[in-house]
C-alpha positions in Angstrom: 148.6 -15.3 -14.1 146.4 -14.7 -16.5 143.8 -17.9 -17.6 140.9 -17.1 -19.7 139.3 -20.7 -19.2 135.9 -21.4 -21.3 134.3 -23.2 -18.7 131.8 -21.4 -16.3 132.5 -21.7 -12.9 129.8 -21.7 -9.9 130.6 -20.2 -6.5 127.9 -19.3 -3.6 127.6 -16.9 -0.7 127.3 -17.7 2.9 125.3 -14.7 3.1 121.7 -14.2 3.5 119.1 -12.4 0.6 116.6 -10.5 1.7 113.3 -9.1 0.3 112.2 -5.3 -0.1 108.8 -3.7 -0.5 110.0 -0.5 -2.5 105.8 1.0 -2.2 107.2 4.3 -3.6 108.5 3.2 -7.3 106.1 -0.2 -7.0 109.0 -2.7 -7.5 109.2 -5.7 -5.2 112.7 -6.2 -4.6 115.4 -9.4 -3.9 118.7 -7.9 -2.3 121.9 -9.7 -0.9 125.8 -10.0 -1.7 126.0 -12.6 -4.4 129.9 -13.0 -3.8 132.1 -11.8 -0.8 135.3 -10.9 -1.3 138.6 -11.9 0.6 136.8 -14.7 2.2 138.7 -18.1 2.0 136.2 -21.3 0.7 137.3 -24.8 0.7 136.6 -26.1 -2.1 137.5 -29.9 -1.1 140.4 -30.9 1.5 143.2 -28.8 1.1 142.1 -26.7 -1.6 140.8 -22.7 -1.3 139.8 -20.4 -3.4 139.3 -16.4 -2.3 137.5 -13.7 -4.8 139.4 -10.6 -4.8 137.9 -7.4 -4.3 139.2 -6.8 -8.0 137.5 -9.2 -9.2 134.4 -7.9 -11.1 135.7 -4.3 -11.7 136.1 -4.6 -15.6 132.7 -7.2 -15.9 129.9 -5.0 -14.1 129.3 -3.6 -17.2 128.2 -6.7 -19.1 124.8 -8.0 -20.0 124.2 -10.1 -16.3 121.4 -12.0 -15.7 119.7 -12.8 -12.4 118.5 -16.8 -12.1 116.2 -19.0 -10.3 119.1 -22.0 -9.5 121.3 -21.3 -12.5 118.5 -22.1 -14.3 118.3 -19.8 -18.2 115.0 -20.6 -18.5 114.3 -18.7 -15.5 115.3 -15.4 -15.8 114.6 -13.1 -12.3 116.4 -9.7 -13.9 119.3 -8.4 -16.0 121.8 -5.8 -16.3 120.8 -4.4 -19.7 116.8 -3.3 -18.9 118.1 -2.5 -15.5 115.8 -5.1 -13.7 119.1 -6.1 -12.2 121.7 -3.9 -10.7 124.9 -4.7 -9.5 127.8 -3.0 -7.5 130.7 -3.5 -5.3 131.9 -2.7 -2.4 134.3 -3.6 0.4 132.1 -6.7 1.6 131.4 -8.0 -1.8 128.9 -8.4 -5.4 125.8 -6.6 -4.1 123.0 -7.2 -6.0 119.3 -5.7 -6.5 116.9 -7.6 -8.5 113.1 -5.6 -9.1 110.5 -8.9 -9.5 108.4 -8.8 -12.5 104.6 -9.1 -10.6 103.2 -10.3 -13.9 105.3 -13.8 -13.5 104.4 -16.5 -10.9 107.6 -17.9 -11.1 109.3 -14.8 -9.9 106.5 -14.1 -7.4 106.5 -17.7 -5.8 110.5 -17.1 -5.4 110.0 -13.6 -4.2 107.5 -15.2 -1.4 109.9 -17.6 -0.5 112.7 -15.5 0.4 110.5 -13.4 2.0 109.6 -15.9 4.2 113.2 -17.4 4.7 112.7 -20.8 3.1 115.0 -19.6 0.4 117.6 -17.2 1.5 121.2 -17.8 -0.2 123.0 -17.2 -3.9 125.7 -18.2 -5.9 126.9 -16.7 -9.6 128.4 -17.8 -12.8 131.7 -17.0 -14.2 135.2 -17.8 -16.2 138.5 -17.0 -14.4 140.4 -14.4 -16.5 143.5 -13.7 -14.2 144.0 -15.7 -10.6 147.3 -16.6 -8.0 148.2 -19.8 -6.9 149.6 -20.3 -3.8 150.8 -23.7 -3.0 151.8 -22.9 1.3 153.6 -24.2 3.5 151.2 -27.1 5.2 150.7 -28.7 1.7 147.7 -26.5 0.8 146.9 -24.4 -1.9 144.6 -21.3 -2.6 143.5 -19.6 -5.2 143.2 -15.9 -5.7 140.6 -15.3 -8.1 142.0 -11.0 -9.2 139.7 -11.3 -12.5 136.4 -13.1 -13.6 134.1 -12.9 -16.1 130.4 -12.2 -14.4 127.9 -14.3 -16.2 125.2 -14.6 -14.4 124.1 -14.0 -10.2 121.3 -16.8 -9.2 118.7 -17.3 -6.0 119.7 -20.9 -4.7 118.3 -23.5 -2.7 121.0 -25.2 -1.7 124.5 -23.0 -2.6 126.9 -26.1 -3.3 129.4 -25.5 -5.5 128.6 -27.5 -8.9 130.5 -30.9 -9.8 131.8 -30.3 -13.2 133.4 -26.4 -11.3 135.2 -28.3 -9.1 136.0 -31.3 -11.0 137.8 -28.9 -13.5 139.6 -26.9 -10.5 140.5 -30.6 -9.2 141.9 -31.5 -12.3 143.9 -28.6 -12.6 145.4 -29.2 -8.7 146.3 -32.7 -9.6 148.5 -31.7 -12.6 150.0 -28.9 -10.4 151.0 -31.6 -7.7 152.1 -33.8 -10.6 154.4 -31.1 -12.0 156.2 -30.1 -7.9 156.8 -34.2 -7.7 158.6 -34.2 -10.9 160.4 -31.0 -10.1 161.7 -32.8 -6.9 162.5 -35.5 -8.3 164.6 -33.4 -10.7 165.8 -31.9 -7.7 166.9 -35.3 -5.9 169.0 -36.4 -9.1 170.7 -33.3 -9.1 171.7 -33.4 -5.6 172.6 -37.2 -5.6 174.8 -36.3 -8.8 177.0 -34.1 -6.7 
């Protein structure tokens, strides 16, 4: 189904960045999967949401930023200089960011992943095309088969941001709204018989 929702959503990796001393072309370097594919998150009770490996193939090519915490003002790399690359594979969103030397910002951050005291990501997106399936234990998951890549951040703490889920929330309750009244549609036609 195709969606094309206006508001960004945020979604982390369990995964682990690392740090690279690349001595040869002088870049210090921030590595790590910024989204793994086919990998079931709960979003609250009940609810799951899986990226598909499809998911970026038609966004890769768009101007993406690398943050500090989602934060604009604190731009780590981008797609268009090529101070950010990104590329998929079967695991997931891989993603290289070179660290400008000449910002402290970027340095302090690059120290602290080198020394593990920062070590996770997260990125930015709209849904363009997902599944829902509602199965058979009263749960539901979504397949996310399209997105629109906005932006790849280093995070503190990868938790999923309120107004993401209060959105994807809103959107279960109105789906559990619509099955009630379709049984109850259901019921009156079988107790008209």
């Amino acid at each position: 189904m195709t969606v094309n929702r206006k508001e960004i959503m945020y979604r982390s990796a369990t995964v682990e960045l690392t740090t690279r001393d690349d001595t040869e072309n002088e870049n210090l370097i921030i590595e790590g999967y910024f989204a793994v594919f086919n990998s079931e998150t709960e979003l609250w009770r009940g609810a799951y949401e899986v990226i598909s490996p499809t998911a970026f193939d038609d966004t890769l090519s768009n101007d993406i930023r690398a943050l500090i915490n989602h934060d604009t003002a604190s731009v780590l790399g981008r797609t268009k200089p090529g101070t950010l690359a990104l590329r998929t594979d079967s695991r997931g969103l891989w993603g290289t960011v070179k660290i400008n030397p000449d910002d402290p910002v970027a340095m302090a951050l690059y120290s602290r992943v080198k020394r593990g005291d920062v070590d996770q990501c997260s990125f930015g997106f709209n849904v363009i095309e997902e599944e829902t399936e509602w199965r058979e234990d009263d749960t539901v998951k979504w397949t996310i088969n399209k997105a629109d890549l906005h932006e790849v951040s280093v995070v503190t703490f990868p938790a999923y941001q309120d107004t993401s889920i209060q959105a994807r929330h809103a959107e279960f309750d109105e789906m559990q709204e619509r099955k009630m009244e379709q049984r109850k549609l259901q019921l009156k036609e079988r107790l008209k018989r």
